[in-house]
C-alpha positions in Angstrom: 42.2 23.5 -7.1 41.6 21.5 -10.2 42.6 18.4 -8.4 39.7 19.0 -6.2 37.1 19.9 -9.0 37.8 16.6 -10.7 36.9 15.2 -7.2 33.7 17.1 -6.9 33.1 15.6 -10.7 34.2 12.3 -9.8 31.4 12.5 -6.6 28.8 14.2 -8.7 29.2 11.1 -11.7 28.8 8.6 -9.3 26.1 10.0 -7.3 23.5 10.5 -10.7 24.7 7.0 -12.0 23.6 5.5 -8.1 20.5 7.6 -8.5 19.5 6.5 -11.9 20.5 2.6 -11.2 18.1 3.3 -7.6 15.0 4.6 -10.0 15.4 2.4 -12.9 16.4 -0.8 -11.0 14.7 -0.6 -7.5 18.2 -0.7 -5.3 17.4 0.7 -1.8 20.7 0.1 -0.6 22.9 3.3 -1.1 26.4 1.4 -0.2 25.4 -1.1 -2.7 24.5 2.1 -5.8 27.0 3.9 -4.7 29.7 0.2 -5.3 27.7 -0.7 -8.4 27.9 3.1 -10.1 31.5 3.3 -9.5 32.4 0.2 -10.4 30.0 0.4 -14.1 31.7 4.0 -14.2 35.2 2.3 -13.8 36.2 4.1 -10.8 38.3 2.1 -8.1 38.9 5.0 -5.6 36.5 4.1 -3.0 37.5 8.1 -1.1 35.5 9.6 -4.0 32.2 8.1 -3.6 29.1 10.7 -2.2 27.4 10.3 1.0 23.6 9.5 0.9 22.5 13.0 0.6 24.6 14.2 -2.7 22.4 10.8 -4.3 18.8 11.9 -2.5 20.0 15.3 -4.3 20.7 13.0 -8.0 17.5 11.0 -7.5 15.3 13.9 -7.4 16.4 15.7 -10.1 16.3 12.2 -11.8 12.2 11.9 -10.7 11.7 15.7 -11.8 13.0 15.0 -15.2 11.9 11.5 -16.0 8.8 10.7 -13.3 7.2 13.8 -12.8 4.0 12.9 -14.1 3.6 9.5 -12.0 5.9 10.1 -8.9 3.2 12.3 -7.0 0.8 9.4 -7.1 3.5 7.0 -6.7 4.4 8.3 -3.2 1.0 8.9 -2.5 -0.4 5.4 -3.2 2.6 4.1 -1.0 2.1 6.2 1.8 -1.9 5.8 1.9 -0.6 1.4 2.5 1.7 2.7 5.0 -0.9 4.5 7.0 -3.5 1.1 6.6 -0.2 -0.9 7.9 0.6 1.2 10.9 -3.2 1.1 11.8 -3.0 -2.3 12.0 0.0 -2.3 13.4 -0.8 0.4 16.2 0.3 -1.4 19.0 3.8 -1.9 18.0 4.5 2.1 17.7 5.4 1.8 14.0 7.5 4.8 12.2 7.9 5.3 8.8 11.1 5.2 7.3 12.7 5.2 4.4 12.4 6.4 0.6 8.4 6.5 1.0 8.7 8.9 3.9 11.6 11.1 2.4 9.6 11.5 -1.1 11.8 9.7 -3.5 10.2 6.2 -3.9 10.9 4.5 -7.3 8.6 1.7 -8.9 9.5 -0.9 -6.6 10.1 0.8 -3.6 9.6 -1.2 -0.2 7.7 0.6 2.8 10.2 0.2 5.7 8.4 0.4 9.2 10.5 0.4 12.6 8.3 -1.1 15.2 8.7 -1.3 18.9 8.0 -3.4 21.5 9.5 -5.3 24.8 8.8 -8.3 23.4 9.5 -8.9 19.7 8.0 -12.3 19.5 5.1 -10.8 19.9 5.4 -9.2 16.2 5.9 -12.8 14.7 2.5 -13.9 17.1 0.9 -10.8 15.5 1.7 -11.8 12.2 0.8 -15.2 12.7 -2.6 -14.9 14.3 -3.9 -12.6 11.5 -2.7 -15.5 9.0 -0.1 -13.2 7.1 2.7 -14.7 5.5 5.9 -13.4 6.6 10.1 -14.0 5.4 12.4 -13.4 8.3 15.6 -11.7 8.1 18.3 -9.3 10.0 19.3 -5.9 10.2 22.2 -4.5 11.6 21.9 -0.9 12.8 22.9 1.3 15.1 20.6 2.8 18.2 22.7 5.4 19.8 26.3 4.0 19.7 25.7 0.5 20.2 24.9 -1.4 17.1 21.8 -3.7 17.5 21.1 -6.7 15.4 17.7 -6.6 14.7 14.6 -8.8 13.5 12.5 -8.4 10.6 10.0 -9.5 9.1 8.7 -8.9 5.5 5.1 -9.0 4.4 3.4 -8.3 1.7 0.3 -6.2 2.0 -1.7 -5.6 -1.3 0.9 -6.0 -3.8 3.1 -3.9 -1.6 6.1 -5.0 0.1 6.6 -3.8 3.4 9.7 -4.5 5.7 9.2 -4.5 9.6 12.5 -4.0 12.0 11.6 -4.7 15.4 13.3 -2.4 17.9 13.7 -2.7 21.8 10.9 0.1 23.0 14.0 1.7 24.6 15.4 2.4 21.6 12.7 4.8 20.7 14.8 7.5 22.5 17.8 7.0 20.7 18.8 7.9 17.5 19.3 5.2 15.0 21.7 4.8 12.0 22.9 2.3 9.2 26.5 2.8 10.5 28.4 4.1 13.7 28.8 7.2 12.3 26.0 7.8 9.6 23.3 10.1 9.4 20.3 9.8 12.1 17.5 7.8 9.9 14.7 10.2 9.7 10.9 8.9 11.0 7.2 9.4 11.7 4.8 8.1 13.9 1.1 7.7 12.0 -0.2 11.4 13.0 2.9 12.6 11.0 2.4 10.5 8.0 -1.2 10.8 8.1 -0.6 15.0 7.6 1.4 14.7 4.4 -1.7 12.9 2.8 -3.9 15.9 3.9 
């Protein structure tokens, strides 16, 4: 039994450091807080690290303690650019994903958009013809149970960066995950987003 509390304490330390070193230093990347906590905490036993959900848990108590008074209009501002880039961005069916979607958004928070499309040149043709300049990178992510290696393209929209992972339209149906056996990355289309700034 004790054994086991010092686990759930050993879970629980590394879960607020990963949320404090998320708000203070912009890391979006919960493998990569969850390594970096551990290892600054001095703990090698990679079995005791938390899932996503016990730091979402950390990083909002973190932001009601620390950011209340400019994490409302933090989100807000964020998800106002998200609804001007899926406008623009219409005919791609763009979903909004991410730390701006769920709520806890630090300071430099990117807007991640899952777009999809049959043709995902047609993204970089979008991007191109309206003169925006674009970095191109890879994601690799699950849709269903086959892991995908996908395009994307970041922008930046009116000081806000925005990251754009272009999807097969078939994998709209499916749901889609960082690993094999993660959680199911929650989204919204426009109407949905569009509602939580009513």
């Amino acid at each position: 039994m004790a054994r086991e509390r010092g686990r759930d304490d050993t879970r629980s330390a590394i879960a607020v450091h990963a949320a404090r070193l998320m708000a203070q230093d912009g890391i979006e990347d919960y493998g990569l807080a969850k390594r970096k906590a551990a290892k600054q905490l001095g703990i090698p036993d990679s079995s005791r690290l938390p899932n996503n959900d016990e730091i979402d848990v950390a990083l909002r108590q973190y932001q009601d303690i620390y950011r209340s008074d400019d994490q409302d209009q933090r989100i807000r501002a964020l998800r106002e650019q998200a609804v001007r880039a899926m406008r623009e961005l219409a005919v791609f069916d763009p979903h909004l994903t991410g730390s701006v979607l769920s709520g806890i958004a630090g300071p430099y928070a990117v807007i991640h958009l899952q777009l999809f499309t049959d043709n995902p040149k047609a993204v970089e043709l979008f991007l191109i013809d309206r003169k925006m300049p674009y970095k191109t990178t890879q994601s690799r992510l699950y849709a269903g149970h086959e892991q995908r290696v996908l395009p994307v393209f970041n922008i930046n929209v009116e000081g806000s960066d925005i990251e754009l992972t272009v999807f097969d339209s078939r994998d709209l149906r499916a749901p889609v995950r960082a690993t094999a056996e993660g959680r199911v990355i929650e989204r919204a289309r426009l109407p949905a987003v569009a509602a939580l700034l009513a």
